[in-house]
C-alpha positions as CSV (number, residue, x, y, z in Angstrom):
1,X,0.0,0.0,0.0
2,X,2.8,2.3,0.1
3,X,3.6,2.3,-3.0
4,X,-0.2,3.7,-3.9
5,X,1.2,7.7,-4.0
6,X,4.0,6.8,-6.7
7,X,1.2,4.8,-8.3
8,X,-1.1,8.2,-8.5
9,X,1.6,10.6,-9.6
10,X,2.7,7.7,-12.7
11,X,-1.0,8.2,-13.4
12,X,-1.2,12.2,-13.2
13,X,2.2,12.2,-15.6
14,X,0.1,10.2,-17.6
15,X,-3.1,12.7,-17.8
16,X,-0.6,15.0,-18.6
17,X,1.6,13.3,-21.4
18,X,-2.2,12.3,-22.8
19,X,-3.1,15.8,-22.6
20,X,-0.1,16.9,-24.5
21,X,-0.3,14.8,-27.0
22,X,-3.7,15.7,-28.0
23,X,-2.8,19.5,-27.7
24,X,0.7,19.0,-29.9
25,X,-2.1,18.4,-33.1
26,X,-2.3,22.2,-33.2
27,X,1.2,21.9,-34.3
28,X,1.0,19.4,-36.9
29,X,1.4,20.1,-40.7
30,X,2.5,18.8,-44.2
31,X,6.4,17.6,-43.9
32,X,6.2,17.8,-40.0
33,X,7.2,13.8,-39.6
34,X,9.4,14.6,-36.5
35,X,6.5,16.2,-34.4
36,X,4.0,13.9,-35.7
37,X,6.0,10.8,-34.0
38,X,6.2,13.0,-30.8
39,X,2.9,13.6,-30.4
40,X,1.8,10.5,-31.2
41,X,4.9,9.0,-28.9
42,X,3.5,11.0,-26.6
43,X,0.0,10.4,-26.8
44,X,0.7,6.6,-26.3
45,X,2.9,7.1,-23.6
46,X,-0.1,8.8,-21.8
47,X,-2.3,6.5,-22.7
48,X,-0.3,3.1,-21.4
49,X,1.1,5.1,-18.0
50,X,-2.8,5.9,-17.9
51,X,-3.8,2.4,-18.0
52,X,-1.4,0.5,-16.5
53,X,-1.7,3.1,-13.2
54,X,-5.2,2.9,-13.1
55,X,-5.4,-0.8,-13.1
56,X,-2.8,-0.9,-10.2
57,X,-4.6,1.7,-8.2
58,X,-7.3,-1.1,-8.8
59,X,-5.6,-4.0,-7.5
60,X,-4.1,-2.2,-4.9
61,X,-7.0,-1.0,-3.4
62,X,-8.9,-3.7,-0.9
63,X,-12.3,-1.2,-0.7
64,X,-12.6,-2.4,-4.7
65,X,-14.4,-5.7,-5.1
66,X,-15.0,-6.8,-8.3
67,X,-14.9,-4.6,-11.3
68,X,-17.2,-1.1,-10.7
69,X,-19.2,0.2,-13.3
70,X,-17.8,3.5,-12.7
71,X,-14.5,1.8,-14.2
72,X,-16.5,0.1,-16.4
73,X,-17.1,3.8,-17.9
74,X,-13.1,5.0,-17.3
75,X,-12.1,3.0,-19.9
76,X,-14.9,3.4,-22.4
77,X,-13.2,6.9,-21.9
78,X,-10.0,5.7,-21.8
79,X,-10.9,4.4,-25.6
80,X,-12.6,7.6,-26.7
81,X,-9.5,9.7,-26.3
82,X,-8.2,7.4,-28.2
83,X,-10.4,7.5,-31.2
84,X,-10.5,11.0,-30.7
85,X,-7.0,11.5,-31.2
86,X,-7.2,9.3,-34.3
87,X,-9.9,11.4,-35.8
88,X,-8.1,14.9,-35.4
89,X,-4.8,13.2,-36.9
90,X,-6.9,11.8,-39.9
91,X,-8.9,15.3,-40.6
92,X,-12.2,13.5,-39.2
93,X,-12.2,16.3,-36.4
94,X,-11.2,20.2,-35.7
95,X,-8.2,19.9,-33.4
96,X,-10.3,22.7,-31.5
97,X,-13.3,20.6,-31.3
98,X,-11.2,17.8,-30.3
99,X,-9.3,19.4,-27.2
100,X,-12.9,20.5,-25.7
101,X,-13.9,17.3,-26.2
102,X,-11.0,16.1,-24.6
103,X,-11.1,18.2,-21.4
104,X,-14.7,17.1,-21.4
105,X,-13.6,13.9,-21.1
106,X,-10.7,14.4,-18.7
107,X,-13.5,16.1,-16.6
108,X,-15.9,13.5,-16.3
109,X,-13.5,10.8,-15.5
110,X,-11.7,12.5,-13.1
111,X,-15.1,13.0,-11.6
112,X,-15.9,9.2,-11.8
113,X,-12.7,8.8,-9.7
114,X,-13.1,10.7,-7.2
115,X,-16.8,10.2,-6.4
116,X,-17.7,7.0,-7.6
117,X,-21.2,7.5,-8.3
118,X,-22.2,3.9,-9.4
């Protein structure tokens, strides 16, 4: 259990590396190949430290029995940002629309975390 705080700050770099990534898209263009592997290196990075943290916090927490349908919903979002990102890369999406979307997103499952409300 004492490793749960280093668990939650791998997970907060990853909301941020996520974040990043998807904000980086307002930088992409024609003949930009070095900062589209970034941001998409650093989308995924978000995405697996985001993952693999939360379903540690899971393991490690003895409250959690079974699998909640609050988490249930953290990782339909989990997959969202994923598509979403996908979208805006292949001209599916605004980046602008995207990022709100995005935040919108980062909202409601930081609000699923933190309250739990089924």
């Amino acid at each position: 259990m004492e490793y749960i705080l280093h668990i939650k700050v791998l997970h907060l770099v990853g909301a941020f590396c996520l974040f990043a990534g998807i904000g980086g898209l307002f930088g992409i263009g024609e003949n930009r190949n070095q900062i589209n592997r970034a941001v998409a290196s650093l989308h995924g990075l978000g995405l697996l430290l985001l993952f693999l943290t939360g379903f540690a916090m899971q393991g490690l927490n003895k409250a959690i029995v079974g699998f909640p349908m609050w988490l249930t919903v953290k990782i339909v979002l989990w997959i969202a940002m994923v598509l979403i990102f996908v979208f805006i890369k292949r001209a599916k999406m605004s980046t602008f629309a995207g990022i709100i979307i995005s935040i919108l997103i980062g909202g409601v499952a930081a609000y699923l975390c933190l309250f739990k409300p089924f």
